[in-house]
C-alpha positions as CSV (number, residue, x, y, z in Angstrom):
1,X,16.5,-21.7,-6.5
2,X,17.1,-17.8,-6.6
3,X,20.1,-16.2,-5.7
4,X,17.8,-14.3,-3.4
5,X,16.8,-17.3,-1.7
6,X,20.1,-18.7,-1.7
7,X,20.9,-15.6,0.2
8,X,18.8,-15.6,2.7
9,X,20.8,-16.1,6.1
10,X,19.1,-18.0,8.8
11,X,17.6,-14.6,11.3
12,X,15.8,-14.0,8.1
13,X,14.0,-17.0,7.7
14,X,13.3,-16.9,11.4
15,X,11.4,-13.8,11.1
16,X,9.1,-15.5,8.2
17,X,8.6,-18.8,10.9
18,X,8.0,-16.0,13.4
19,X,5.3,-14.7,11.1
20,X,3.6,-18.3,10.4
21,X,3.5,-18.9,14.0
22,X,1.7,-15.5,14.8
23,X,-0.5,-16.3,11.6
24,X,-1.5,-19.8,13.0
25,X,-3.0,-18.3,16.3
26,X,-4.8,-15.3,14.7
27,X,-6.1,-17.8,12.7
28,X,-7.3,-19.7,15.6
29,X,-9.4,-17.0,16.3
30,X,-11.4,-16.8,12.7
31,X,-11.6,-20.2,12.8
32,X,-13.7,-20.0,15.7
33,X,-15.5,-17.2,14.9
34,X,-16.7,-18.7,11.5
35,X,-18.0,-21.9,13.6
36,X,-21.5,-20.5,14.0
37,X,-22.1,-20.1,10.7
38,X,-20.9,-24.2,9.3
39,X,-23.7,-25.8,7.9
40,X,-23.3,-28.5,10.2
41,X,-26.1,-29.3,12.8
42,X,-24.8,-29.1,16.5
43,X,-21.0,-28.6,15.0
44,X,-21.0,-25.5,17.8
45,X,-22.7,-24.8,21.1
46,X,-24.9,-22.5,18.3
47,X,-26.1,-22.4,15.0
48,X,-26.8,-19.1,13.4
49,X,-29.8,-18.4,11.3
50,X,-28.1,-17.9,8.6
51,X,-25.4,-20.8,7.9
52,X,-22.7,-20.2,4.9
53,X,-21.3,-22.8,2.9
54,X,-18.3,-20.0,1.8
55,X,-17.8,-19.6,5.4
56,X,-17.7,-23.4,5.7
57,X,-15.7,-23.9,3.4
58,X,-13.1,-20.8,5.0
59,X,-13.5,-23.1,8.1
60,X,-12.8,-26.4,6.7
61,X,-9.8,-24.8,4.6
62,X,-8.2,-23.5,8.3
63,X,-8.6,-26.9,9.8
64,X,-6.8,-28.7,7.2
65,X,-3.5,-27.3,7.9
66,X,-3.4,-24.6,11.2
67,X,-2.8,-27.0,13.9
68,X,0.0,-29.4,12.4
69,X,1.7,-25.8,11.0
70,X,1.4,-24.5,14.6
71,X,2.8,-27.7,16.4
72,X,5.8,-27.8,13.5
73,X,6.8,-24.4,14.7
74,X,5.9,-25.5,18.1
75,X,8.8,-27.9,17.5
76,X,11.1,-26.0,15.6
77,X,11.0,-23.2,17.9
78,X,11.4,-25.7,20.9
79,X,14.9,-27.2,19.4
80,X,15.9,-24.0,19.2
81,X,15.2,-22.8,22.6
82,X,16.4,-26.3,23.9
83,X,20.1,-25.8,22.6
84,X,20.1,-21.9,23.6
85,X,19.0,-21.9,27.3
86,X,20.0,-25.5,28.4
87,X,17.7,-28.5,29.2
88,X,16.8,-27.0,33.0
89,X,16.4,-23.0,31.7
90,X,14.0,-24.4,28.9
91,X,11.5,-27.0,31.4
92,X,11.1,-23.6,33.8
93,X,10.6,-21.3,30.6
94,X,8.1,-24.1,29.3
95,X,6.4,-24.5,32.7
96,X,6.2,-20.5,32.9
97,X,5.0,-20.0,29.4
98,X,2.9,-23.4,28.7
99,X,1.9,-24.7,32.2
100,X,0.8,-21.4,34.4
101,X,-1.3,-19.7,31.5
102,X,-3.0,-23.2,31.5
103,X,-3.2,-23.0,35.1
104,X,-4.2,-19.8,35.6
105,X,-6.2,-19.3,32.8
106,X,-8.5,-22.0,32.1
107,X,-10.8,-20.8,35.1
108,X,-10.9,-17.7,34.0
109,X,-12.1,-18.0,30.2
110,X,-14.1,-20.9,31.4
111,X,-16.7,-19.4,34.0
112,X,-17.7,-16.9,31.1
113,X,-18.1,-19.7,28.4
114,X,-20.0,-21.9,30.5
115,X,-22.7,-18.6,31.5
116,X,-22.6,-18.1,27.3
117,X,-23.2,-21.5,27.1
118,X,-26.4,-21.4,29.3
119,X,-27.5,-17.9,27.6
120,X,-27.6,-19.4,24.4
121,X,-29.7,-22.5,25.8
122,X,-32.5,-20.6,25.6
123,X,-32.6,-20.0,21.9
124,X,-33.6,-22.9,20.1
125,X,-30.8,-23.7,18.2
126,X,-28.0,-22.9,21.0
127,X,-27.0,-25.1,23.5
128,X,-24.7,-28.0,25.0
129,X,-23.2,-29.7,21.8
130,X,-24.6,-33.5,21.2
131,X,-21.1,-34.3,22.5
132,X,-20.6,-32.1,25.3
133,X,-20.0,-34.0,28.9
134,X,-22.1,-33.4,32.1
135,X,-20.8,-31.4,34.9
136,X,-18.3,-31.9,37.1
137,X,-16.8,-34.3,34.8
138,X,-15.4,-37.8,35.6
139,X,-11.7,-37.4,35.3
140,X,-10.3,-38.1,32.9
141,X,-12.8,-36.2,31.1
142,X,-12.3,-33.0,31.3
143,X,-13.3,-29.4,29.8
144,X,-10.1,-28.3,28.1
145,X,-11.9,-26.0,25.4
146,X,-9.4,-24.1,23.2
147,X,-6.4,-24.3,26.2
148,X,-6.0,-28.2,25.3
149,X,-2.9,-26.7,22.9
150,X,-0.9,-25.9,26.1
151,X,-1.5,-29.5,27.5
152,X,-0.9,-31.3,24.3
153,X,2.4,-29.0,23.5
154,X,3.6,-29.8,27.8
155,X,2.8,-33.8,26.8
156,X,5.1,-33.7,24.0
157,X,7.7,-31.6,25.6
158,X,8.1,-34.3,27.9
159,X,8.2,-36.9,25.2
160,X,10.9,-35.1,23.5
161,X,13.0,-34.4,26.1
162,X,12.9,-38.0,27.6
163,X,13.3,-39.6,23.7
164,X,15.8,-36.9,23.1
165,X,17.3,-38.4,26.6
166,X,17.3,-42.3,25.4
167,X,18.5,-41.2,21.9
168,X,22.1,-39.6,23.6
169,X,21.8,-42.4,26.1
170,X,22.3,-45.2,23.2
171,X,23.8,-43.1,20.8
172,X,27.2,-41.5,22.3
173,X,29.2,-41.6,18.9
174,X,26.4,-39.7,17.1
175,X,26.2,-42.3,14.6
176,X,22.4,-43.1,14.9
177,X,21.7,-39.1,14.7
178,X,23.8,-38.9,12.0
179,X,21.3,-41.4,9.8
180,X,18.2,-40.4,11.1
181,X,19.8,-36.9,9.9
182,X,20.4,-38.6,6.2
183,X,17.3,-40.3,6.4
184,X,14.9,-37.1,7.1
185,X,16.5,-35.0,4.7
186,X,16.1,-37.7,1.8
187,X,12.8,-37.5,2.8
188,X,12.4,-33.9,2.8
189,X,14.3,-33.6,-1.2
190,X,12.2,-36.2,-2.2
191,X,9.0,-35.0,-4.1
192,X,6.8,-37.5,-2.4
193,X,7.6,-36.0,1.0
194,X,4.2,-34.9,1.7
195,X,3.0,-38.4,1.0
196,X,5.3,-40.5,3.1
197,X,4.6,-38.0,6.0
198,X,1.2,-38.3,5.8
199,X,0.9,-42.3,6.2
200,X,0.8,-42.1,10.0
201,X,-2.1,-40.0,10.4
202,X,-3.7,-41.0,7.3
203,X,-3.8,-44.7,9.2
204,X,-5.1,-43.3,12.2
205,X,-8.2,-41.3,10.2
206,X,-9.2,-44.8,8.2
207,X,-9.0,-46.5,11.4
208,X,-11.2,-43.8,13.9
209,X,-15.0,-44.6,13.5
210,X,-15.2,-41.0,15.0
211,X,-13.7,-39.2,12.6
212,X,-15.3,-35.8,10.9
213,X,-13.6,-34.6,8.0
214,X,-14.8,-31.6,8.4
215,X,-12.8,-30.9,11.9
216,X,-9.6,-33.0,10.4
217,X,-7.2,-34.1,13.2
218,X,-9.7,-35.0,16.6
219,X,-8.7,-32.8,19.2
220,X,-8.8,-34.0,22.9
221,X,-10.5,-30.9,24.6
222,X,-12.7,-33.0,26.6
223,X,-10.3,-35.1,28.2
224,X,-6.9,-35.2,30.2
225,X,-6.1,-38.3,28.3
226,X,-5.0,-37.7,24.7
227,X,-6.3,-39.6,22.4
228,X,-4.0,-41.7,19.8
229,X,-5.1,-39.2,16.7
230,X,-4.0,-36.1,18.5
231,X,-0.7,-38.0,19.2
232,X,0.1,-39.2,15.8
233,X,-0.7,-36.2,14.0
234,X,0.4,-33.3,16.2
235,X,3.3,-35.3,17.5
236,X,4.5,-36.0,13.6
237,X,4.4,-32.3,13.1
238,X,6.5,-31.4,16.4
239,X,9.4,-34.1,15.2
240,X,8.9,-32.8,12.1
241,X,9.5,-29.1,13.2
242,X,12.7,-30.7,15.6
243,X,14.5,-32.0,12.7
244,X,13.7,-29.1,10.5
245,X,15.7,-26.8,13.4
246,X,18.8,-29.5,13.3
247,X,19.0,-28.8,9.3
248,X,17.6,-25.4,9.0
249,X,18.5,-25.0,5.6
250,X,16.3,-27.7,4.0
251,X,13.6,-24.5,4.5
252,X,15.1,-23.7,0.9
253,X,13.3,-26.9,-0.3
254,X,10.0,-25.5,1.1
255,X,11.0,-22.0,-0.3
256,X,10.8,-23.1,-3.9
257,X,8.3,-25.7,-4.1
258,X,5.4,-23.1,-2.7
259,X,4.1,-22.7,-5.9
260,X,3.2,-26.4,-6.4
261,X,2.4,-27.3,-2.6
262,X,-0.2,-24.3,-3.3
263,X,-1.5,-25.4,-6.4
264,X,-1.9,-29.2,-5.0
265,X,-3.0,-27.8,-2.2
266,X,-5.9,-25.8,-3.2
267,X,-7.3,-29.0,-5.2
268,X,-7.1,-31.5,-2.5
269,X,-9.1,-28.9,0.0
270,X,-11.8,-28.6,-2.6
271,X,-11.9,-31.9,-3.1
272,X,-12.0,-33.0,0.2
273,X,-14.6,-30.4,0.8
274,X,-16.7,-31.9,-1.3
275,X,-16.0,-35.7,0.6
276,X,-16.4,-34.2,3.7
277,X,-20.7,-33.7,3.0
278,X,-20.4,-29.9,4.4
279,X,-22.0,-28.4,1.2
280,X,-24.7,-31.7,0.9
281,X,-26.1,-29.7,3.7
282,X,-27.5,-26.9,1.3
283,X,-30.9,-27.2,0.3
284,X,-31.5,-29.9,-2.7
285,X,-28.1,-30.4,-2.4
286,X,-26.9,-34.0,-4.1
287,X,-25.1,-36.5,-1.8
288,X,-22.4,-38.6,-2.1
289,X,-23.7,-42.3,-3.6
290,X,-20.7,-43.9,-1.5
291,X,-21.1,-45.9,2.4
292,X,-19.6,-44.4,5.3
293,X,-16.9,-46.9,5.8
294,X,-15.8,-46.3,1.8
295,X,-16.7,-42.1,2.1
296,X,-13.8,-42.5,5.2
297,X,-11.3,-44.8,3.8
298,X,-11.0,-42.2,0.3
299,X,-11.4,-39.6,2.5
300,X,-8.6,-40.5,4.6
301,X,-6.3,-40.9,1.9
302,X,-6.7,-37.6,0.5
303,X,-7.3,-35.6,3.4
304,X,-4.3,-37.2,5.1
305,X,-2.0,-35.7,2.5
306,X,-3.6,-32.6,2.1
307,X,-2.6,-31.5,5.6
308,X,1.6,-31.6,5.1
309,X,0.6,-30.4,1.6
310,X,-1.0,-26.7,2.5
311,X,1.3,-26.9,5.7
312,X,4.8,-26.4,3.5
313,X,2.8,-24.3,1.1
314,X,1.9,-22.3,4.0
315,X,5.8,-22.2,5.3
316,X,7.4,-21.9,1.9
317,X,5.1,-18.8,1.4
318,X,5.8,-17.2,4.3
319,X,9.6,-18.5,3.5
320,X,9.3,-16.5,0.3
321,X,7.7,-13.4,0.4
322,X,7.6,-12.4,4.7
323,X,11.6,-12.9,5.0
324,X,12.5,-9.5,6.0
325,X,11.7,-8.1,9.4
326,X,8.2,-6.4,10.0
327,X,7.1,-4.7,12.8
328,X,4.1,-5.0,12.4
329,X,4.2,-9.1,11.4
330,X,6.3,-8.8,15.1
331,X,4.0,-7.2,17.1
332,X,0.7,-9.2,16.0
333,X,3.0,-12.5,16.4
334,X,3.6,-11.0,20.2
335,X,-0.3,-10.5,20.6
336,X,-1.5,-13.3,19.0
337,X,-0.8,-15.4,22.0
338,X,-2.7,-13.5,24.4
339,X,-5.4,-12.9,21.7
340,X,-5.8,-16.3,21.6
341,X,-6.3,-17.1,25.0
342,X,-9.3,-14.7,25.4
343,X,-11.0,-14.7,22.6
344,X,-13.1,-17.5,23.0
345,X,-15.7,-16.4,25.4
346,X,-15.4,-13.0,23.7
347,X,-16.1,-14.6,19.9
348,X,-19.0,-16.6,21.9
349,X,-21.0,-14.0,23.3
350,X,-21.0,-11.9,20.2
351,X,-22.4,-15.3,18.0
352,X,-25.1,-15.0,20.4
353,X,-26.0,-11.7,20.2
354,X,-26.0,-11.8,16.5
355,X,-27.3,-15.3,15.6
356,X,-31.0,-14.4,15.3
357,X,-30.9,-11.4,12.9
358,X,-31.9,-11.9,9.8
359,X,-28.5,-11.2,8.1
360,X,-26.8,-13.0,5.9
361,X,-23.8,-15.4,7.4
362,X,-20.9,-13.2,6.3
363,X,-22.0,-9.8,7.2
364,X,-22.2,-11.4,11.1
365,X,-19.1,-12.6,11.1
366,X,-17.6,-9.6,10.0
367,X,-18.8,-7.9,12.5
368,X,-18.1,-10.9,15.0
369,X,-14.4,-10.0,14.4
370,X,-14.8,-6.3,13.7
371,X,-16.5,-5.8,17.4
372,X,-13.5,-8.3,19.3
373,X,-10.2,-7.6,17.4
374,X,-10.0,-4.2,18.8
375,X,-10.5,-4.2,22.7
376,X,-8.7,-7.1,22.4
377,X,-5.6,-5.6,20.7
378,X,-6.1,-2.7,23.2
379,X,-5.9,-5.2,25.9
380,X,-2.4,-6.9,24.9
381,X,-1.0,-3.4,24.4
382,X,-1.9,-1.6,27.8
383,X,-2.2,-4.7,30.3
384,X,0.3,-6.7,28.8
385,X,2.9,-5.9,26.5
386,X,5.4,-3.9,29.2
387,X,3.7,-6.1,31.7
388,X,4.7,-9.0,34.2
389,X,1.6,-11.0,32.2
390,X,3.5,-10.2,29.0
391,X,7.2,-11.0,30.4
392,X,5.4,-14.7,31.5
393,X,4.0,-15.0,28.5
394,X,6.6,-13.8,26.0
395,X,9.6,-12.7,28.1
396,X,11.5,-9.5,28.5
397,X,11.6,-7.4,26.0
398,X,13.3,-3.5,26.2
399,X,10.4,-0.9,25.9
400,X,11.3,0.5,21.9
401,X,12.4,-2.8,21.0
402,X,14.0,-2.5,17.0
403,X,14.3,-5.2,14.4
404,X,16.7,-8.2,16.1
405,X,19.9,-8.7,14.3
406,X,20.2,-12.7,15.1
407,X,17.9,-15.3,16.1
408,X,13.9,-14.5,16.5
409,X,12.7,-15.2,20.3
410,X,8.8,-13.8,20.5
411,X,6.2,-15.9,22.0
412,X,6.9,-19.4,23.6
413,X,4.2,-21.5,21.1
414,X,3.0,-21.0,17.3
């Protein structure tokens, strides 16, 4: 370890976790910009003349490990606003931050995505997914779209707070903590930690019929019932990020293995890219000679630890080289929430307007997010930031805020 590193007190490594958790929205946002352009048949609600296996590949990278970073932080973050405001401050901050914009929002970025949806009907390769549900739906089916974060994150605030509940119930003395403690952080030292932590999802992937590589952990945005993937895998990486806040300073550990998690990292995303039949879909492309039931079982196994694999190479980057404060890194981690939440229909329209030019794949999606990123920046920064939409979404802040000498607050998710 580096005496730097050694050095680095606990504010500063919160700025870095305030930067992934910024970085894991924004990405949000590529991600489904890029989706047009995946050489996938009916992946999206359109498929652009001009599909990209680079951008495919971009797009398979960012699914591998965005959401379980974003529900780690989602956890870490939720310890640490647990112990500062008190357990009935933090279920009204939760219901302001996480339950109204759900509320409130999901009509409003849903109309507009549902019109897109019937614009792009018309083409002949736009339209209602394969999987998409009839309308109205029969609960508990139900439309989520991107918002199905906020629901998910609400679901496993209650589960923490009522295991959290049992857990002090059973355990006054502390003692059971105390080994679970031990236990986690022999885990963590350990240099088959991505390995063991990636057993419970891995099982759940080899044992899901429906799983697509390609998308990694099956996200329930078209029902009000989540389903048992979503739960193991985004619910390991919440506990995950809640243990991580009772130890902070095992983030060292991730600090100065980066360099590995990266390089392992990058292999098992190539390979898995391979597995996952995305670039079979090129023209005299060869195809795997394996069944399906064999192409998911190896696939499972690899793709299962290549998730907590670029997830602490992701943190232990950020760890190492974003530790000191940035304003900018601040103010795009501020944004990225509300950016996030209106993109979508915005990111939609624009695949439609540019899907039948004859361009090639990139160029569009360039200017997919060269057209939305700035009206929607200008949007967070006049109608929000000093607003009462930005105090509910990321609380008070003084008008000139400067750099924060202790703990990072920022936006309520990752």
């Amino acid at each position: 370890m580096s005496p730097l590193a050694a050095a680095t007190p606990v504010s500063e490594r919160l700025h870095a976790l305030d930067a992934v958790r910024g970085f894991a929205l924004l990405l949000g946002i590529v991600l489904h910009a890029i989706m047009s352009f995946v050489p996938v048949p009916r992946l999206w609600f359109i498929q652009d003349t001009h599909p990209s296996v680079a951008l495919g590949l971009l797009s398979f990278t960012i699914h591998v490990f965005r959401m379980t970073t974003f529900f780690l932080m989602a956890g870490f973050f939720a310890r640490m606003s647990f112990h500062r405001r008190g357990a009935w401050d933090f279920v009204r901050d939760r219901l302001q931050r996480i339950g109204l914009p759900l509320v409130i929002g999901w009509p409003i970025v849903f109309t507009p995505m549902a019109l897109i949806v019937i614009w792009a009907s018309s083409l002949a390769n736009g339209g209602p997914t394969s999987g998409a549900r009839g309308w109205p739906p029969a609960l508990p089916n139900f439309p989520l779209v991107h918002l199905w974060f906020l629901y998910v994150l609400l679901e496993l605030y209650v589960a923490m707070l009522l295991l959290r509940s049992v857990i002090a119930w059973l355990d006054a003395s502390g003692t059971l903590r105390t080994v679970l403690d031990r236990l986690f952080a022999w885990i963590m030292r350990n240099p088959l930690a991505t390995p063991v932590l990636a057993i419970p999802i891995g099982i759940a992937f080899s044992l899901d019929q429906r799983w697509i590589t390609a998308m990694g952990v099956r996200t329930p945005d078209q029902s009000l019932v989540t389903n048992a993937q979503a739960w193991i895998g985004f619910g390991t990486a919440f506990g995950v990020g809640w243990l991580l806040h009772r130890q902070i300073d095992l983030l060292r550990l991730l600090e100065r293995r980066w360099f590995p998690h990266l390089l392992l990292a990058v292999g098992l995303i190539l390979i898995n890219f391979v597995l996952s039949g995305v670039t079979s879909s090129a023209p005299g492309a060869p195809r795997l000679p394996l069944s399906s039931a064999t192409l998911r079982l190896v696939s499972a196994i690899l793709y299962a630890p290549a998730i907590w694999i670029s997830t602490f190479a992701v943190l232990g980057l950020a760890l190492r080289f974003m530790s000191g404060f940035s304003p900018t890194w601040r103010y795009l981690a501020d944004a990225s929430y509300w950016l996030y939440l209106i993109h979508t229909p915005i990111v939609m329209a624009l695949q439609v307007a540019v899907s039948q030019l004859d361009w090639p794949g990139p160029i569009k999606f360039a200017i997919i997010l060269v057209v939305a990123l700035p009206p929607m920046l200008a949007s967070y920064h006049l109608l929000v930031r000093f607003t009462f939409v930005g105090v509910v979404l990321n609380g008070r802040r003084a008008p000139r805020e400067t750099a924060p000498a202790a703990a990072v607050t920022g936006p309520a998710v990752p």
